[in-house]
C-alpha positions as CSV (number, residue, x, y, z in Angstrom):
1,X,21.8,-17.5,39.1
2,X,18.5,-18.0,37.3
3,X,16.2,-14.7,36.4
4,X,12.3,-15.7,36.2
5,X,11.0,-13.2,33.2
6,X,7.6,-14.5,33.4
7,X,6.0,-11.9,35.3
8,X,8.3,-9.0,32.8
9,X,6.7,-11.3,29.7
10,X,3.1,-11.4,30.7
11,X,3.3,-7.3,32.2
12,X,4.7,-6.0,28.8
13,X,1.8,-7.8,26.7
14,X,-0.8,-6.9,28.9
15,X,0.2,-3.7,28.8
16,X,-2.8,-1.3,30.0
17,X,-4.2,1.0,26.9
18,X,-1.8,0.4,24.6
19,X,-4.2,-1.3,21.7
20,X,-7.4,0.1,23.2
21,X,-9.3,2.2,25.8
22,X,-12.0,1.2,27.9
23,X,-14.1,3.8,28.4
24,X,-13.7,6.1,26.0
25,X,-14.6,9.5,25.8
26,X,-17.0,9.3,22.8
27,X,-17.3,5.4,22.5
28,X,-17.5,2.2,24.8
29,X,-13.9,1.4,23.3
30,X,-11.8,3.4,21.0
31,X,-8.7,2.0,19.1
32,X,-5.3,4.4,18.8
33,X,-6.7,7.6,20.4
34,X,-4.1,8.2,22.7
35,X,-6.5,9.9,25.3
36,X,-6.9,8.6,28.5
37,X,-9.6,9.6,30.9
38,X,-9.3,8.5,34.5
39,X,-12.3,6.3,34.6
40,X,-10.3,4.8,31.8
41,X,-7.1,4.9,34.1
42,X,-9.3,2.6,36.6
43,X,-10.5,0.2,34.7
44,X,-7.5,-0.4,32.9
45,X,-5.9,-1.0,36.4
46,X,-8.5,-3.6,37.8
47,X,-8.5,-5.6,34.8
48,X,-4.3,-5.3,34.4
49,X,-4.7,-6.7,37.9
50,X,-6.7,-9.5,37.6
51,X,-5.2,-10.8,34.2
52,X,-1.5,-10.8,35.8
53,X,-2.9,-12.0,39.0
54,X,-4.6,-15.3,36.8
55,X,-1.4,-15.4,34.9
56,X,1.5,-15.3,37.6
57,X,-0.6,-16.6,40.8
58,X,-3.4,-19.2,39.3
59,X,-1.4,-20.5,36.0
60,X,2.0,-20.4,37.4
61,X,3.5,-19.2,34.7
62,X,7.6,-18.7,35.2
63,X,10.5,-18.4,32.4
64,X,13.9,-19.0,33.4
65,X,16.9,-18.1,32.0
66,X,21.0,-18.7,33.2
């Protein structure tokens, strides 16, 4: 049985927030501050969407392992 851990790859290095938010409360982007607004929440969302989408759907990106 073969496991595809392309969608697990390209989810844990687009991780949303995790080098940078976008808004930020006192800045357009703010590195490391650990704060997240929900505007911040949302936008992180769409653009986490549309990156994996591109990835998964468009590129076909797939890693098998067994």
């Amino acid at each position: 049985m073969m496991a595809d851990w392309g969608p697990v790859v390209v989810a844990v290095l687009l991780s949303p927030g995790l080098l940078f938010q976008l808004p930020a409360r006192t800045r357009v982007v703010e590195f490391g501050n650990m704060q997240t607004s929900g505007l911040s929440i949302l936008v992180h969302a769409i653009i986490y969407f549309a990156l994996v989408t591109i990835f998964l759907i468009a590129i076909h990106i797939h890693i098998y392992t067994g």
